[in-house]
Backbone of each chain as ProteinMPNN parsed JSONL, in Angstrom:
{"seq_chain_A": "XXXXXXXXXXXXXXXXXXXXXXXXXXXXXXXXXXXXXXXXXXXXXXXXXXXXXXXXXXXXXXXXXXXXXXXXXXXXXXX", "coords_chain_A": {"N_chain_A": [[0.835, -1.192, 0.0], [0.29, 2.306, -0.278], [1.359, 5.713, 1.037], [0.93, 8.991, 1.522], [2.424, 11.168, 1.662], [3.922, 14.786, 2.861], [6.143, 17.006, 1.378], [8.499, 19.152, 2.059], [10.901, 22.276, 1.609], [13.808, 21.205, 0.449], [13.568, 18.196, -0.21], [10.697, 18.629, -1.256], [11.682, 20.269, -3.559], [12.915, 18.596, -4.863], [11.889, 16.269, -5.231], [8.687, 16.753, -5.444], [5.737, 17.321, -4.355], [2.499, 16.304, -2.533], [4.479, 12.85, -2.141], [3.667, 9.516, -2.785], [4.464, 6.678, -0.583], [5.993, 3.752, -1.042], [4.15, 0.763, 1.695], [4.616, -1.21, 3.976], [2.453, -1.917, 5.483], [-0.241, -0.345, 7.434], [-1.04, 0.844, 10.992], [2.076, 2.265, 10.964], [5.381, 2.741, 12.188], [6.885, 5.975, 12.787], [9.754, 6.053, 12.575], [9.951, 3.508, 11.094], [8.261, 4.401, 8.689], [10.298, 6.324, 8.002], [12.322, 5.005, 7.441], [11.223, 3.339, 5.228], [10.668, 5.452, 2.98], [13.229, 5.923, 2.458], [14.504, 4.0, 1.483], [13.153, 4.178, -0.848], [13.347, 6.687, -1.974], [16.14, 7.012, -2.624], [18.295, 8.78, -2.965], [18.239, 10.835, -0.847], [19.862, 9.352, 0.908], [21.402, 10.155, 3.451], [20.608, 12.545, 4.939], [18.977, 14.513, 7.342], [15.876, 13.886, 9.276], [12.711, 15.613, 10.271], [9.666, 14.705, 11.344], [6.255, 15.502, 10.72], [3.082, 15.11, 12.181], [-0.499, 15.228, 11.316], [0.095, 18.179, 11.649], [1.549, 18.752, 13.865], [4.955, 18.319, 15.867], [6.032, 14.546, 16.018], [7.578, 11.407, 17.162], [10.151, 9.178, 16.638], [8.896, 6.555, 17.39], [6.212, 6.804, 17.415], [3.034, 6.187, 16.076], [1.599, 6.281, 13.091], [-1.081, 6.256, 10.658], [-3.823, 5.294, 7.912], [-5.365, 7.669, 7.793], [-3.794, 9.708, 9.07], [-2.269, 12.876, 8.473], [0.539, 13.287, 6.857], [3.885, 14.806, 7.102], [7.101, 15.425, 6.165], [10.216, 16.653, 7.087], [12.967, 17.996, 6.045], [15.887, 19.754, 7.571], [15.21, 22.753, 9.151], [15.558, 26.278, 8.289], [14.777, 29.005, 9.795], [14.886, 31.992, 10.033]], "CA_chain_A": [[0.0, 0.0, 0.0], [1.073, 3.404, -0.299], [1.039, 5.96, 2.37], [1.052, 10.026, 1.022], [3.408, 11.869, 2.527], [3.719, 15.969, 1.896], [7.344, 17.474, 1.656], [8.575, 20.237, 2.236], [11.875, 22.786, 1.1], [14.98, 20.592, -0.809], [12.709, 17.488, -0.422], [10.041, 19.066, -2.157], [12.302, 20.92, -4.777], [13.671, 17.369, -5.709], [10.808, 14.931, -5.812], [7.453, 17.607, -5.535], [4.371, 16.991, -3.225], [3.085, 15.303, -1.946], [4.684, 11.539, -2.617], [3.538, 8.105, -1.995], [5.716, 5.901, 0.476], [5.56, 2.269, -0.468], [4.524, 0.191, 3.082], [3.693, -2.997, 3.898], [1.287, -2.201, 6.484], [-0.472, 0.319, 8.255], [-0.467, 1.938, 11.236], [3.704, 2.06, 11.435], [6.338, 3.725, 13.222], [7.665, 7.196, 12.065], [10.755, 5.747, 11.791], [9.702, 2.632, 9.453], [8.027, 5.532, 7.255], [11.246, 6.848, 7.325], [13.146, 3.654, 6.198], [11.084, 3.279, 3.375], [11.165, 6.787, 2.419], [14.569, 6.74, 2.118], [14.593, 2.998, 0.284], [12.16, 4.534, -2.598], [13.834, 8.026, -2.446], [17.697, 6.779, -2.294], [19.087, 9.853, -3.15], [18.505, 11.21, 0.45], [19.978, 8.097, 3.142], [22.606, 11.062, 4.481], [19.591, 13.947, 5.173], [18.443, 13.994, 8.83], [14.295, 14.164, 9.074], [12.125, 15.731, 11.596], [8.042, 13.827, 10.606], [5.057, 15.81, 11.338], [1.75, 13.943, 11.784], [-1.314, 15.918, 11.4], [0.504, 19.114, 11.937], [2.344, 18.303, 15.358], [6.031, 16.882, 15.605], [6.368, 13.489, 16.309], [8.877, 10.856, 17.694], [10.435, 7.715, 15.873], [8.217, 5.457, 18.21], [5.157, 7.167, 17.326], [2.883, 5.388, 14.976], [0.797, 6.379, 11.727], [-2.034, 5.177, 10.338], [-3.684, 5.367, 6.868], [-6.227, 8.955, 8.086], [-3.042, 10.429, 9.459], [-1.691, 13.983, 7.646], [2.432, 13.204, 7.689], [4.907, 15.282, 6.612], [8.854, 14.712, 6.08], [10.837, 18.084, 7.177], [14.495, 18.726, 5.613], [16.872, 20.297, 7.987], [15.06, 23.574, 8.878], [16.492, 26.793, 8.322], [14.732, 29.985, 9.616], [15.942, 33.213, 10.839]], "C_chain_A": [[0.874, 1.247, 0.0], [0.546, 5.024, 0.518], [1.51, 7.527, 1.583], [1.776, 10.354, 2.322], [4.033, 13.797, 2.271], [5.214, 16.44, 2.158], [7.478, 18.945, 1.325], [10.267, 20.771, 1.644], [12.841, 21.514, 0.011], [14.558, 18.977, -1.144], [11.588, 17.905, -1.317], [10.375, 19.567, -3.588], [12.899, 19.392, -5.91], [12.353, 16.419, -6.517], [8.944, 15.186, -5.878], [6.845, 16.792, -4.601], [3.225, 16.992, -3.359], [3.784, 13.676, -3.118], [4.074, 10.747, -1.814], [4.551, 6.861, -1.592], [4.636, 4.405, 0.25], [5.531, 1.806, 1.067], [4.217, -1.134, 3.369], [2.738, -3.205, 4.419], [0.919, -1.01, 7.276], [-1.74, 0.059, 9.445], [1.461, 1.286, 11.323], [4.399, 3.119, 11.778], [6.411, 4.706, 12.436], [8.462, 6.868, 11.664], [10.468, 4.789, 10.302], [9.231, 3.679, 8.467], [9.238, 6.04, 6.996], [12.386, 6.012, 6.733], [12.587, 3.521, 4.931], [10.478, 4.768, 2.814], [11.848, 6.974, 1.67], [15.065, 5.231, 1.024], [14.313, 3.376, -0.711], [13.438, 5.488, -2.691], [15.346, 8.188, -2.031], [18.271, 7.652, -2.287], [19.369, 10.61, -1.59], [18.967, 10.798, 1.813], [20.9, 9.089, 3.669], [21.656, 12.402, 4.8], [18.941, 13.111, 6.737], [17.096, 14.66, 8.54], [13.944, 14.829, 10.413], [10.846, 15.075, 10.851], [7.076, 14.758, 11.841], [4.25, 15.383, 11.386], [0.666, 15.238, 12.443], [-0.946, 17.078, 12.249], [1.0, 19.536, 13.485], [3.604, 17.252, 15.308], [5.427, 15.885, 16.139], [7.58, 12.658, 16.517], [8.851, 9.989, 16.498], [9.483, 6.214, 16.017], [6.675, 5.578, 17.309], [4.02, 6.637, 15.773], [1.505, 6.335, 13.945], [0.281, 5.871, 11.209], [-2.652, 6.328, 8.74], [-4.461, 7.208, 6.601], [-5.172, 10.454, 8.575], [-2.194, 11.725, 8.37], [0.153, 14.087, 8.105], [3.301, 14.023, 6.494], [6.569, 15.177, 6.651], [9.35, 16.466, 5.954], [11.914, 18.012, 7.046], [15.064, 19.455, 6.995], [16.13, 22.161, 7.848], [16.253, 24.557, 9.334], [16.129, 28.477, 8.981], [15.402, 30.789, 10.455], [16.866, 34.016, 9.771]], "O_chain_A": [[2.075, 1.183, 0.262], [-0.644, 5.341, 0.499], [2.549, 7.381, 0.94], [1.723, 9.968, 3.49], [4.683, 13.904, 1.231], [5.564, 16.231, 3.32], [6.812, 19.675, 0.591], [10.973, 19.851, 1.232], [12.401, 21.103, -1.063], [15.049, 18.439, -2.137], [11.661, 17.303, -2.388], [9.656, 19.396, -4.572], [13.148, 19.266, -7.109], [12.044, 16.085, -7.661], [8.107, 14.337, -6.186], [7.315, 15.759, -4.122], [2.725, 17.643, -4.277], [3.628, 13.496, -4.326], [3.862, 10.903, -0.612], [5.28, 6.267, -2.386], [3.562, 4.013, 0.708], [6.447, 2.162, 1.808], [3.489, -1.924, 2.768], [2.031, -4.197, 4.242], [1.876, -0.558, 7.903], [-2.82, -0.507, 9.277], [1.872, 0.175, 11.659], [4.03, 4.288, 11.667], [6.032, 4.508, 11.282], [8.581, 7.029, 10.449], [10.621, 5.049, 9.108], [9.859, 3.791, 7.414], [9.471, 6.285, 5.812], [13.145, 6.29, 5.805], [13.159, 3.556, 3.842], [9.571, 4.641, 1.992], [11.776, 7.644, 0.639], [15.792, 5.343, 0.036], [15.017, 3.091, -1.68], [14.424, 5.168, -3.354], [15.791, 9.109, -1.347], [19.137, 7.58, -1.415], [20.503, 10.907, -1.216], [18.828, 11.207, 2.966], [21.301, 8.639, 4.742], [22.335, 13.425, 4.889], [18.637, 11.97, 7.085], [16.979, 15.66, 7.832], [14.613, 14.708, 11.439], [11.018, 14.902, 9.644], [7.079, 14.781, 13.072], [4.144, 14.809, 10.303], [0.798, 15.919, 13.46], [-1.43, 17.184, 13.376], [0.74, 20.601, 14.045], [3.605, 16.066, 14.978], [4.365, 16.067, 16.734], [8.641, 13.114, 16.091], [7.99, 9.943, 15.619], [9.356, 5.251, 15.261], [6.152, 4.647, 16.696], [4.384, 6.798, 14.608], [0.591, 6.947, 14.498], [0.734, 4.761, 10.93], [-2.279, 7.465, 8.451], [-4.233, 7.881, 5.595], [-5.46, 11.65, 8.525], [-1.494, 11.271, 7.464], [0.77, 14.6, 9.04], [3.295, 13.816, 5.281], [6.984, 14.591, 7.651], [9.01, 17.278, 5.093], [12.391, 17.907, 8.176], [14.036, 19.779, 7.588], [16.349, 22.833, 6.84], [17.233, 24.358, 10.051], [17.022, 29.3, 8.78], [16.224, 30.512, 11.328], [17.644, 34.886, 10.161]]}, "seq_chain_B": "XXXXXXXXXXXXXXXXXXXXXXXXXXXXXXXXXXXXXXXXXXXXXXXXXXXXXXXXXXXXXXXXXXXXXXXXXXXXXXXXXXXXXXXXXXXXXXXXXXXXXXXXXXXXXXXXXXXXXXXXXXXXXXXXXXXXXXXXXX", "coords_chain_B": {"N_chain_B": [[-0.349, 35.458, 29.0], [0.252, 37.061, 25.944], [0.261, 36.435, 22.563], [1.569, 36.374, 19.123], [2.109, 35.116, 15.96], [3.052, 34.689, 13.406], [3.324, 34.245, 9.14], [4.796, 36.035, 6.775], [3.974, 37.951, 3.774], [5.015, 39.95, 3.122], [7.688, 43.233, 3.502], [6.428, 45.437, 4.456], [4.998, 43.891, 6.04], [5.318, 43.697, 8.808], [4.872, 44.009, 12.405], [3.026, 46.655, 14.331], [4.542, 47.436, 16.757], [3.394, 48.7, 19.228], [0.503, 47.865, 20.015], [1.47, 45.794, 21.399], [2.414, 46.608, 23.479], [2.62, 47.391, 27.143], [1.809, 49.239, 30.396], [2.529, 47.103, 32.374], [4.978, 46.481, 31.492], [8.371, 46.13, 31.728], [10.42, 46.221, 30.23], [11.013, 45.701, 26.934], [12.427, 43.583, 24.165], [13.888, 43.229, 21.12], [14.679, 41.832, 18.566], [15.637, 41.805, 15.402], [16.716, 40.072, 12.519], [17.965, 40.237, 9.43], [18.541, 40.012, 5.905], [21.662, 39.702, 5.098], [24.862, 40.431, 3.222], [27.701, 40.532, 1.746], [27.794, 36.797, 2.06], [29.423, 33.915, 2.885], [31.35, 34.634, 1.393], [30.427, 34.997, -1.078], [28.368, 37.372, -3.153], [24.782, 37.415, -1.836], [22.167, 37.232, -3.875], [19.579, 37.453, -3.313], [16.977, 35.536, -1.049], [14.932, 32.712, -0.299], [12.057, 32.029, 1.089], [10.366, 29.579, 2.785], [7.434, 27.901, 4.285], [5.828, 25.77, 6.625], [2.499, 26.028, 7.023], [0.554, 25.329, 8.954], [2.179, 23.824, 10.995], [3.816, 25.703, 11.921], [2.658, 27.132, 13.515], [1.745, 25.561, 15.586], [4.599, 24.791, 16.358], [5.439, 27.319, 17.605], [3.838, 27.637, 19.718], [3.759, 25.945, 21.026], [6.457, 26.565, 21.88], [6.305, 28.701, 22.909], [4.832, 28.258, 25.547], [6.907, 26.817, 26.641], [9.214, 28.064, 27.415], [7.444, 30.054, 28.163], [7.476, 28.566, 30.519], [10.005, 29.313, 31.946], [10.652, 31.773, 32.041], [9.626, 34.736, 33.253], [7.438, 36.117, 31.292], [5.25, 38.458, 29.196], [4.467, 38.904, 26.854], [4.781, 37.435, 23.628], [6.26, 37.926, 20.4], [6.28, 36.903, 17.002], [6.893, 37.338, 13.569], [7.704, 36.368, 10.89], [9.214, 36.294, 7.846], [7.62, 34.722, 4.353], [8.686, 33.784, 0.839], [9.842, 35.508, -1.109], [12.875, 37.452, -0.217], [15.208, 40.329, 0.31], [18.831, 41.644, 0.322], [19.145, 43.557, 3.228], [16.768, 44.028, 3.691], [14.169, 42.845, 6.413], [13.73, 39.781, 7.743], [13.049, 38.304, 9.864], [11.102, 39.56, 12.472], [11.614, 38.954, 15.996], [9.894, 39.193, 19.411], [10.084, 40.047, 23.173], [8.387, 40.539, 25.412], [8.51, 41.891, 29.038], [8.397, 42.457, 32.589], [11.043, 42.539, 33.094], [14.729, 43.752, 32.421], [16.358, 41.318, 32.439], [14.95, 38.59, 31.798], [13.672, 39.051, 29.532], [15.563, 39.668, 27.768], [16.743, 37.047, 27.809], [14.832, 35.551, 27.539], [14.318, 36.126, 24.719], [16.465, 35.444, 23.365], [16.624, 32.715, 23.375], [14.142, 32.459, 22.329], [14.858, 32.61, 19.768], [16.911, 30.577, 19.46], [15.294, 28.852, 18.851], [13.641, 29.033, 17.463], [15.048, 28.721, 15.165], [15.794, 25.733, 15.515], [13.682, 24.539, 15.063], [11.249, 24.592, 14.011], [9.145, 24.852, 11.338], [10.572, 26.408, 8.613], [12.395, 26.72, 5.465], [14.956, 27.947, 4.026], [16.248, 29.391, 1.204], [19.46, 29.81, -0.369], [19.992, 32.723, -2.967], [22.933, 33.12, -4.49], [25.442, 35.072, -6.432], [27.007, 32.969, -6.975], [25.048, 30.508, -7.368], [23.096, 28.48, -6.425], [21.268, 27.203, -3.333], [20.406, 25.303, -0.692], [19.866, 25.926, 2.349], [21.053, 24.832, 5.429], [20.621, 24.032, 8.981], [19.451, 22.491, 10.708], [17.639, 19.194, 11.673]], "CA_chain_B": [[0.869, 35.836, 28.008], [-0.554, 37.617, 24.951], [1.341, 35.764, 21.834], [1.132, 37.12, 17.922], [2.948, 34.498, 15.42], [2.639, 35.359, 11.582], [4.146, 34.496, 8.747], [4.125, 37.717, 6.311], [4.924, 38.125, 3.071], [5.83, 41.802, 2.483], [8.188, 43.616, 4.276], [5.402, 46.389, 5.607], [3.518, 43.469, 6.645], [5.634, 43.765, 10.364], [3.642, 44.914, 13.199], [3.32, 47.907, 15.175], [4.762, 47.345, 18.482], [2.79, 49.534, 19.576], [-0.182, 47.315, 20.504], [1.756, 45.321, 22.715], [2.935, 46.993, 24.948], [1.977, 47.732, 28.511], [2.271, 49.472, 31.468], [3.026, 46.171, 32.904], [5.994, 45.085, 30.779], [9.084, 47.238, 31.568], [11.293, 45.848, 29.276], [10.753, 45.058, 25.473], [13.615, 43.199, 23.533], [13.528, 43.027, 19.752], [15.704, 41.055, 17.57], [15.614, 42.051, 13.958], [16.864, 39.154, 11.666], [18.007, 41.063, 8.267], [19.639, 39.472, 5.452], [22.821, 40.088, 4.32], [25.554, 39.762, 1.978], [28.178, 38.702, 1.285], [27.78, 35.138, 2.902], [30.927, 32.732, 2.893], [32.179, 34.903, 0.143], [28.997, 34.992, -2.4], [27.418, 37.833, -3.234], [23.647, 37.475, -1.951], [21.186, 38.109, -4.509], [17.85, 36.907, -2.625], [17.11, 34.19, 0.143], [13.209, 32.622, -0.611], [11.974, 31.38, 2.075], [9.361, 28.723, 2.031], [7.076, 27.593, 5.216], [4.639, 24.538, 6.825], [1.984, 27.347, 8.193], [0.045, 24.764, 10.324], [3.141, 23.279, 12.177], [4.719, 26.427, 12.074], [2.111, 28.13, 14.482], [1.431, 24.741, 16.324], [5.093, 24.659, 17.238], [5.376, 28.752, 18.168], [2.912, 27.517, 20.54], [4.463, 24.794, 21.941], [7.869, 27.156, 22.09], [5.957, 29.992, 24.022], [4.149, 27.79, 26.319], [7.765, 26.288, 27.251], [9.157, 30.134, 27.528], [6.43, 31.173, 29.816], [7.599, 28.143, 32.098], [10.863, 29.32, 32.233], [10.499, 33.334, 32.034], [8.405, 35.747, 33.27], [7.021, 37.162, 30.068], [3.839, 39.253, 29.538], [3.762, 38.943, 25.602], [6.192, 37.13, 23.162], [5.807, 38.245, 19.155], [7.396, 36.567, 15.932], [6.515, 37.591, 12.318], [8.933, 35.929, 9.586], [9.12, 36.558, 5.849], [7.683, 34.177, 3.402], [8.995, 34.327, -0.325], [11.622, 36.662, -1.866], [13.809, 38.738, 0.799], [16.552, 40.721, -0.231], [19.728, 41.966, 1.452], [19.236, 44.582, 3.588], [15.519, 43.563, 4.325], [14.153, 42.087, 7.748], [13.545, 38.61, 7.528], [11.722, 37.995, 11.066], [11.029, 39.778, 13.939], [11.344, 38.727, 17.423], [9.793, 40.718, 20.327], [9.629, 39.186, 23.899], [8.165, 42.015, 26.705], [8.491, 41.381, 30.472], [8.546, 42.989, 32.968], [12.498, 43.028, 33.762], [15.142, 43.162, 31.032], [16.843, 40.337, 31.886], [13.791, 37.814, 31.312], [13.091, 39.377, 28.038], [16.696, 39.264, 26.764], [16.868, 35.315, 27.888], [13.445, 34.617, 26.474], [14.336, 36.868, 22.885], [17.636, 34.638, 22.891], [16.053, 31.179, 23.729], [13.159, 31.968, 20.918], [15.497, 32.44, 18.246], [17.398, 29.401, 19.299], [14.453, 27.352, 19.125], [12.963, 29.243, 16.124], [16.419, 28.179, 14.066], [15.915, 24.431, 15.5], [12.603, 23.149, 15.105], [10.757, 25.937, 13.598], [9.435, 24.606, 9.959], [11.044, 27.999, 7.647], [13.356, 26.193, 5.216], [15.344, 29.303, 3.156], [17.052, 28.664, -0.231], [20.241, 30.947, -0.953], [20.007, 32.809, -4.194], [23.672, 34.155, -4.766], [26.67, 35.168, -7.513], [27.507, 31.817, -7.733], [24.93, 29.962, -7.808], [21.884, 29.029, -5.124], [21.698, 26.017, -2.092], [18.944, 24.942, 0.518], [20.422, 26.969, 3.667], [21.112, 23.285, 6.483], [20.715, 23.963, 9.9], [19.257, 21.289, 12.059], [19.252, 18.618, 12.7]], "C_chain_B": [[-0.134, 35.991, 26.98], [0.952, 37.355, 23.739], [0.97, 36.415, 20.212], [2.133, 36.302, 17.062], [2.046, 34.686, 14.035], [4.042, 34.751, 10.434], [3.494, 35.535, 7.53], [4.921, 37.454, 4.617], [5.595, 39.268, 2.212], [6.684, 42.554, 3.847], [7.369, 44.442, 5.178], [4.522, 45.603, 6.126], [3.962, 43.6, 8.437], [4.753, 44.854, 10.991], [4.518, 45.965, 13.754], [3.546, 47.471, 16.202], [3.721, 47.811, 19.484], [1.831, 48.983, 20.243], [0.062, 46.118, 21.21], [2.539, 45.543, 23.617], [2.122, 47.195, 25.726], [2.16, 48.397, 29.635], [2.946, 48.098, 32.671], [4.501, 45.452, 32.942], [7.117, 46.592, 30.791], [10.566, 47.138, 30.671], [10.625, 45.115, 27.625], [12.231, 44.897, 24.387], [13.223, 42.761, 21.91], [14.637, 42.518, 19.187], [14.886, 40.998, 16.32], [16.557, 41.143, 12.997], [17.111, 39.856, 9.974], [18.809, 39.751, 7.46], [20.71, 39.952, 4.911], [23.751, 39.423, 3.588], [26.964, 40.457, 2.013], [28.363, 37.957, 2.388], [28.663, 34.16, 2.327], [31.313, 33.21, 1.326], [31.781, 34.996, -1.382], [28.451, 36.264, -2.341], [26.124, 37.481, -2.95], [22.842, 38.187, -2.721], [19.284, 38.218, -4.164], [17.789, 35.809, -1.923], [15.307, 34.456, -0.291], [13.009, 31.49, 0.427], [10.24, 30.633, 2.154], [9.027, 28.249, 3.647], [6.406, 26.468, 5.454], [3.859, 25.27, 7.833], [1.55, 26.403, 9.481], [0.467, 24.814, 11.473], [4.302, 24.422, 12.433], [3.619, 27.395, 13.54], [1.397, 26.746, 15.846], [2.875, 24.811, 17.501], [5.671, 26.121, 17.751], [4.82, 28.563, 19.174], [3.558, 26.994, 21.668], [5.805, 26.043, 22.854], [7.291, 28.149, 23.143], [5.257, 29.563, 25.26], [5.618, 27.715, 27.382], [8.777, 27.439, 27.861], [8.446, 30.63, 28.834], [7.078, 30.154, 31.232], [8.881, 28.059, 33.042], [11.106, 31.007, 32.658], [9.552, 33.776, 32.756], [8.173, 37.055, 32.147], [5.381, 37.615, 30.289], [3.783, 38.971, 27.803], [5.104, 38.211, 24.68], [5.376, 37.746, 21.467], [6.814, 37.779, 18.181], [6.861, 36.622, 14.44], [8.166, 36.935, 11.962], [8.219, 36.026, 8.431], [8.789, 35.246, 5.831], [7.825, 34.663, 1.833], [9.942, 35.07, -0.325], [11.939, 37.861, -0.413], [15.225, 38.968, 0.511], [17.309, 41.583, 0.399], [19.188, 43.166, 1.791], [17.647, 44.637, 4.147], [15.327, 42.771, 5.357], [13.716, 40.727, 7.036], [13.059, 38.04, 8.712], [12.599, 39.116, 12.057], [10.55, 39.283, 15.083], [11.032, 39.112, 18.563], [9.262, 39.886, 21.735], [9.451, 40.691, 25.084], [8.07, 41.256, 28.154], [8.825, 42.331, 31.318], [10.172, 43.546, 33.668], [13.208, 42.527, 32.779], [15.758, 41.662, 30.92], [16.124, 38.877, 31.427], [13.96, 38.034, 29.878], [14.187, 39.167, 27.222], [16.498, 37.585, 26.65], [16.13, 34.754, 26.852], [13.664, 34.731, 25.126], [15.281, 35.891, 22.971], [16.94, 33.346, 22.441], [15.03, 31.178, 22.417], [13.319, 32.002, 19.701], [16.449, 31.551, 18.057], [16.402, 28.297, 18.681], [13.752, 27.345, 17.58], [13.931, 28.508, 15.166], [16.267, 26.179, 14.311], [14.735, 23.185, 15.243], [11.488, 23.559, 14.613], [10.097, 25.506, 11.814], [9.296, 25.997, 8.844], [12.017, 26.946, 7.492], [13.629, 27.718, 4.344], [16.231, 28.546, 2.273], [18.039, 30.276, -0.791], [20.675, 31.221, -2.242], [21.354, 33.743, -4.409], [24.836, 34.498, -6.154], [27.03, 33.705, -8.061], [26.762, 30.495, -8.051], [23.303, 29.779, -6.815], [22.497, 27.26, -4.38], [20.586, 26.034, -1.26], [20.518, 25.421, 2.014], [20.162, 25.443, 4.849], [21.406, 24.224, 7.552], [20.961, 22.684, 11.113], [18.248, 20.908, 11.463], [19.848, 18.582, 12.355]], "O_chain_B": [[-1.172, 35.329, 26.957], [2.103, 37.777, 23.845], [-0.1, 37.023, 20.198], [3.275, 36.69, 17.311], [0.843, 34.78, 13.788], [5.248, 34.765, 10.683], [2.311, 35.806, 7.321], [6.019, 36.957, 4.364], [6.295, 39.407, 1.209], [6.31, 42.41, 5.011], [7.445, 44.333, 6.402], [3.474, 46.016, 6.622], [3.063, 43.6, 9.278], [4.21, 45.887, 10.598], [5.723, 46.216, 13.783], [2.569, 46.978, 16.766], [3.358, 47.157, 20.462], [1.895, 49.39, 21.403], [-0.861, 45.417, 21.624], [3.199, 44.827, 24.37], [0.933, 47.246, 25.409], [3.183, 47.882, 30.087], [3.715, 48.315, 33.608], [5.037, 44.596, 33.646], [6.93, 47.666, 30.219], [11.499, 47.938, 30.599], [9.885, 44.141, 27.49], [12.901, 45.835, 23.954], [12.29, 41.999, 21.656], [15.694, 43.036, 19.549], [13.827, 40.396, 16.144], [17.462, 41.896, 12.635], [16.052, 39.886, 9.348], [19.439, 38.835, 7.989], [20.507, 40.822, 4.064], [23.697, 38.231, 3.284], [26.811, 41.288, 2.908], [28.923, 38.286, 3.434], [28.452, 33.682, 1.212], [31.513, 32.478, 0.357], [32.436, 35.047, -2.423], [27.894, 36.419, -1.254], [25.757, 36.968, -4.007], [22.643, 39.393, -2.574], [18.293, 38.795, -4.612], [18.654, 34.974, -2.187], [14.643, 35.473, -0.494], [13.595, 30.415, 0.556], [9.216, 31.115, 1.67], [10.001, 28.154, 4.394], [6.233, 25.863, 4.396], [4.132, 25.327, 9.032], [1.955, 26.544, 10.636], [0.01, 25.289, 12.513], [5.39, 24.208, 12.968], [4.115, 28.195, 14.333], [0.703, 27.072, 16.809], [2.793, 24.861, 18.728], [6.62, 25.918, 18.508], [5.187, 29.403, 19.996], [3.808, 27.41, 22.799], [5.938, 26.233, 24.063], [7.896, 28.324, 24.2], [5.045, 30.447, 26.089], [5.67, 28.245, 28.492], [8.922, 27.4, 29.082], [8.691, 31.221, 29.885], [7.198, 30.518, 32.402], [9.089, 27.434, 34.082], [11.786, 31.288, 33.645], [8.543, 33.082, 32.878], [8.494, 38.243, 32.106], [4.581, 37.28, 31.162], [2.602, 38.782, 27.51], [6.27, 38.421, 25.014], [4.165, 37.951, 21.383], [8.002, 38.076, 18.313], [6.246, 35.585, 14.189], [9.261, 37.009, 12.52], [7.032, 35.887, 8.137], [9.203, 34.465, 6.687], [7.261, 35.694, 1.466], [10.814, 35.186, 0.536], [11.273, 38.768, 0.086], [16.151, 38.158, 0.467], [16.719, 42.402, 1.104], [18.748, 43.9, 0.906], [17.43, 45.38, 5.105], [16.166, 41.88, 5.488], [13.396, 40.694, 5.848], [12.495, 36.977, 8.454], [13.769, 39.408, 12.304], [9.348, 39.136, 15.305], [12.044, 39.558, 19.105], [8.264, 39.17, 21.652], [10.275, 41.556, 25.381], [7.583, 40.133, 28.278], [9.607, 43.175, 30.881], [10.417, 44.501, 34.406], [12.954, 41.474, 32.193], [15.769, 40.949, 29.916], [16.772, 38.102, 30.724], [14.388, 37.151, 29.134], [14.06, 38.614, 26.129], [16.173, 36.991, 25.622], [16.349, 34.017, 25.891], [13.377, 33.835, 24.332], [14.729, 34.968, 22.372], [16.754, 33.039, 21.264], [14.995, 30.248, 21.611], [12.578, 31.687, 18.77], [16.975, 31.423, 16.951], [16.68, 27.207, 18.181], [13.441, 26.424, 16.825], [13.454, 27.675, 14.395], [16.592, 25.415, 13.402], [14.692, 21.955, 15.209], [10.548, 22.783, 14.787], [10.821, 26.019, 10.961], [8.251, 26.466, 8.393], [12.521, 26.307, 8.416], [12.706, 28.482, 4.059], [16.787, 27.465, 2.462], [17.635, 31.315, -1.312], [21.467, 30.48, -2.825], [21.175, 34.956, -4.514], [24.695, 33.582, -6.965], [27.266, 33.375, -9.223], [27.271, 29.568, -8.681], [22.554, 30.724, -6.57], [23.448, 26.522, -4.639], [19.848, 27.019, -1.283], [21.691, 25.127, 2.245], [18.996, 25.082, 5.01], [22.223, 25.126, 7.367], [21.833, 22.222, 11.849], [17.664, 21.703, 10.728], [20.877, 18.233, 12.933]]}, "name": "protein", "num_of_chains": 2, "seq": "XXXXXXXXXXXXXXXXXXXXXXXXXXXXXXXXXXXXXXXXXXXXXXXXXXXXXXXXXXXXXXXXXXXXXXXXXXXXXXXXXXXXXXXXXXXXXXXXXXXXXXXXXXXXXXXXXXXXXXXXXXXXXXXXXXXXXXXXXXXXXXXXXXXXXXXXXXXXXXXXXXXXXXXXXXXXXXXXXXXXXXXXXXXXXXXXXXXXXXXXXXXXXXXXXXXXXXXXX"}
């Protein structure tokens, strides 16, 4: 199944938004979304993530399901 | 605490101070954020700065909640640019009022640490040689 995901700055500039994240199963961790993230979208395994879920960080632990609004955040930069 | 988080995208969109202040608050600390140029030896020709409004005023929230439980503030305020900003233009303001300066400095410091770390504003540097996604954190 495939799990939308909305990106944001040099993530977004690369691969546009949102994308769909092959999964094998939902709900799953933040992190597993972010393993296969970074399986599909190889170009990025050296970029550190922060994952928003329905517009509130989240941890690695924290799990996602198929109703959930998740985002993948680049290395912010403001100021 | 009386809080005001924006993002703006014209330079005259910054507020008037003016309506938060108080007889209460005897200190007001502002940190003005400009961009400039030259950066590591590039001409700057524009920084575009690109936002996630939701989680950008969810975690302002979070940040001023955690602020108040460390400070004694009376009002915190943060406008940032979205889109084209060019040298010599503000690029956010920070405004933390309290009643004693050294609160208000701490707090203005602490909310532009936190703004730079967790804050979703990614900026993309447009300069002489070329452009780049601006890496902070993590």
């Amino acid at each position: 199944m495939k799990k939308e995901v909305q990106l944001f700055g040099m993530l977004k500039e690369q691969y546009g938004s949102p994308v769909f994240v092959e999964v094998s199963d939902l709900p799953i961790s933040a992190k597993e979304l972010i393993v296969a993230f970074r399986m599909q979208f190889q170009e990025v395994q050296d970029l550190p993530f922060l994952i928003a879920k329905n517009h509130f960080m989240i941890q690695d632990v924290d799990l996602i399901d198929s109703t959930d609004h998740i985002a993948l955040l680049p290395p912010v930069s403001g100021g | 605490m009386k809080t005001d988080f924006q993002l703006i995208a014209h330079a005259n969109d910054f507020p008037d101070l003016e309506q938060f202040r108080s007889e209460r608050s005897g200190a007001e600390v502002v940190f003005n954020g400009i961009v400039r140029t030259p950066n590591k030896g590039s001409e700057v020709l524009y920084l575009e700065f690109e936002a996630y409004e939701a989680l950008f005023h969810n975690e302002m929230n979070r940040i001023a909640e955690s602020l108040e439980s460390q400070f004694q503030i009376n009002a915190i305020v943060l406008h940032h640019r979205i889109g084209r900003v060019l040298p010599g233009e503000l690029a956010v303001v920070a405004v933390v009022y309290s009643q004693h300066r050294k609160d208000a400095f701490e707090a203005c410091e602490a909310l532009m640490n936190e703004l730079k770390s967790t804050v979703p504003i990614w900026k993309k540097e447009f300069n002489s040689d070329g452009s780049f996604w601006v890496s902070q954190t993590p």
